[in-house]
N, C-alpha and C positions, 0 to 999 in steps of 0.2 A: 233730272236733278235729284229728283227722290234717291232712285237706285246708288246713286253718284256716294251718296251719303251713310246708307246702308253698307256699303262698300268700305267705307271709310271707317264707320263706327267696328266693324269686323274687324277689319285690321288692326283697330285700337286694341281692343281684346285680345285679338289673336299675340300679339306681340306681348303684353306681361305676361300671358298664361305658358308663350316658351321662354320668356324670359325665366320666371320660376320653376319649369319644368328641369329646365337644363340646370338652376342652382339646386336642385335636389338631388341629383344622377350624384349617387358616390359606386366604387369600386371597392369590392372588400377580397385581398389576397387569400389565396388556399391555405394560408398557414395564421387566418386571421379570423375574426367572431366582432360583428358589428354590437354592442348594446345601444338600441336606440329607446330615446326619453319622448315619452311627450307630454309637453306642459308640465315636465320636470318629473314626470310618473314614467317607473319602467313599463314598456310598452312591449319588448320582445325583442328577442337577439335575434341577429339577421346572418344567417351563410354566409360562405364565399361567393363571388359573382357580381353579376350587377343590380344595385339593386336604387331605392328611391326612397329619399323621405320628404316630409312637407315642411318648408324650408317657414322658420321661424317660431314654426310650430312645436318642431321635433330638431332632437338633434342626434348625433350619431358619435358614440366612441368607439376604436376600434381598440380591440386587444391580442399581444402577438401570445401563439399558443405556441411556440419555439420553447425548446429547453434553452433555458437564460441561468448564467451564474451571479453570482456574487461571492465580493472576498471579504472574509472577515480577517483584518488587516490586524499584524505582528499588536499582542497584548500579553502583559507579564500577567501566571499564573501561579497558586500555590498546591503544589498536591498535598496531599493528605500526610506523607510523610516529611510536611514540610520544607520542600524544596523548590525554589523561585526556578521558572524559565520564562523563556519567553515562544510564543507558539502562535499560529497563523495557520487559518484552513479556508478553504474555499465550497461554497453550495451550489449545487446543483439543481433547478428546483424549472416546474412548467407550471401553467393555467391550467386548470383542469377545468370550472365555468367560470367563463368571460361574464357573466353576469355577479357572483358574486366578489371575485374579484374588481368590479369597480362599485358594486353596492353597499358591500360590505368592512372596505377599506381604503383608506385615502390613500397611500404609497404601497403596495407588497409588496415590492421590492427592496425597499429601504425596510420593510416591517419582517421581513424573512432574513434580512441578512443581521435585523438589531435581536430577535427571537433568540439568531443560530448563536449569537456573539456571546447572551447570555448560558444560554445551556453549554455552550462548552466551557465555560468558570465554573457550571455547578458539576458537570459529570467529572471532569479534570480534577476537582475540590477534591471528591470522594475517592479518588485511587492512588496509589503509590507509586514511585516514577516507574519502578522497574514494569509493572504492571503496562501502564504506558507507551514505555519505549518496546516493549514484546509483544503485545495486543496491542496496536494502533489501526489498525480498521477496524477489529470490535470496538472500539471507544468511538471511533469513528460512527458506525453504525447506532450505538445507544444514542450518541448528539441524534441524528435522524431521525431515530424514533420520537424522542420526545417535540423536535421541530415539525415534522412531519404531523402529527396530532396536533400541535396548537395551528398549523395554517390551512386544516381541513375545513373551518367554518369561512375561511377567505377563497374557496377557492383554488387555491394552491396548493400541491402535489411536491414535495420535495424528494428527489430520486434517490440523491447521493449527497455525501460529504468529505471530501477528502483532506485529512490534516497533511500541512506540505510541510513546514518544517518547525522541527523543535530545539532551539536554542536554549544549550545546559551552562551555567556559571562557570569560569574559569577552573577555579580549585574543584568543581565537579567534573571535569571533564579529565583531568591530572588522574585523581581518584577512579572513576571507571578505567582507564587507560593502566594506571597499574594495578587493577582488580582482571581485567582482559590479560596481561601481562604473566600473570600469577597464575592464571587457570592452562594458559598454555602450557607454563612450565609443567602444571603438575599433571596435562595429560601426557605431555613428553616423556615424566617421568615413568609414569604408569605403563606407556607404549614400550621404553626399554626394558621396563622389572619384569616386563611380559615376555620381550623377546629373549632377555635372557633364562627367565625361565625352562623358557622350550629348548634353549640351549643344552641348559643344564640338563634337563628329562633324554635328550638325546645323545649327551657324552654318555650319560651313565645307560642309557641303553647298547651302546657301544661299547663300553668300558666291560659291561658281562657277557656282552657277546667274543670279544675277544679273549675276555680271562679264560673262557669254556673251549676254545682252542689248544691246542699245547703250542708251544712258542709262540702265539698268538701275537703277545705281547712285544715280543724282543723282534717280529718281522715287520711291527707297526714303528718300532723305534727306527731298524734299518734305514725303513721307506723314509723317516722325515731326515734322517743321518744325510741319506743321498739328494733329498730335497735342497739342503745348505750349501750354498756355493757362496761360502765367504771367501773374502780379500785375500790373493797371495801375500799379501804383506802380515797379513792380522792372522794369532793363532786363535783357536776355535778351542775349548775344553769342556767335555763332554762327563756329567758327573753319572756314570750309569746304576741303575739299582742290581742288586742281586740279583732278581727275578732275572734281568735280561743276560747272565752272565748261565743261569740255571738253564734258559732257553736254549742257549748255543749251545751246552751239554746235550743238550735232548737233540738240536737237530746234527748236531756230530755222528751221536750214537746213532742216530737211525740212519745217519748214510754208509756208517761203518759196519753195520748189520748186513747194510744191501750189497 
């Protein structure tokens, strides 16, 4: 009967102590970091793996160390030369310690994406559109800098920032569109005062290579005379200079010599 009882009272025990054994067992993923508390005191971050804590005692938060974004949602800005848009970027940002990240802040994720939302109104303040719209990953990168130092004491590491789009005012966008308009033209223009240039350098390179011939001239006239194949119906009138009437003397004479 004794034994009977001692048996019994085992069991009793035995049964809460894996009753609470098995409510301690947590799992912590490869890409995760346990902070466990006890008695509300950090006590120590735990691995990946399997691991145990003492259930009422302790408790366990787990935090993902995945690069996680956040979007800092379309907000009207003024730059510096006074011009309203509207603009929207998105953060990039990971845990660097699971520890201070839950010790040192109630949301980073909401405190990273409210941080990123103001430094972009103050870097944006400071520059002129065009500055902006030509350098947008540098402005990009100075937003990170200064987000990236204020979430060092959080824990948080912000990688990247990328601005996705920039919404310019109607009458602004008319205004670039005939400023783009205008520069075309005037490289057009520049592209043909050029081409004719080289033109010109090459008639008159031609022009004293010819003169320095004798009939030079009046065989170059020929050549385009025979070039012309106008309209039997249509007369053709031909107003020729001296020089080429001077030329046909010269090549008469010299076949008349021979």
């Amino acid at each position: 009967m004794y034994h009977i009882k001692c048996k019994f009272m085992i069991l009793l025990l035995i049964i809460p102590l894996g009753f609470i054994l098995l409510l301690g067992i947590r799992v912590i993923d490869q890409y995760e970091r346990g902070v466990v508390l006890t008695l509300g005191k950090y006590s120590g971050t735990r691995e990946p793996g399997l691991t145990w804590i003492m259930p009422v005692l302790q408790r366990m938060m787990k935090v993902d160390l995945r690069v996680d974004t956040v979007d800092i949602p379309q907000q009207e800005v003024i730059t510096k030369d006074n011009v309203t848009l509207g603009i929207n970027a998105v953060v990039y940002f990971r845990v660097e310690s699971a520890d201070k990240a839950v010790l040192e802040i109630l949301d980073f994720k909401s405190a990273v994406g409210t941080y990123a939302q103001a430094a972009l109104r103050d870097v944006i303040g400071g520059i002129e559109l065009d500055t902006l719209l030509s350098e947008r990953d540098k402005v990009a990168q100075e937003i990170k800098k200064i987000v990236d130092v204020a979430t060092q004491p959080w824990g948080v590491g912000v990688s990247d920032i990328k601005i996705q789009d920039i919404e310019l005012p109607a009458d602004m966008k008319r205004v670039m569109s005939k400023q783009a308009e205008a520069e075309r033209e005037r490289r057009a223009i520049i592209i043909s005062a050029g081409g004719e240039a080289v033109a010109a350098q090459k008639l008159s390179e031609a022009a004293k290579t010819l003169s320095g011939v004798p009939a030079g001239i009046s065989l170059r006239t020929l050549q385009t005379i025979e070039k012309i194949n106008p309209d039997p119906s249509k007369t053709v009138i031909f107003a020729l200079p001296i020089e080429f009437m001077q030329g046909i003397q010269s090549l008469a004479s010299f076949f008349t010599k021979k």
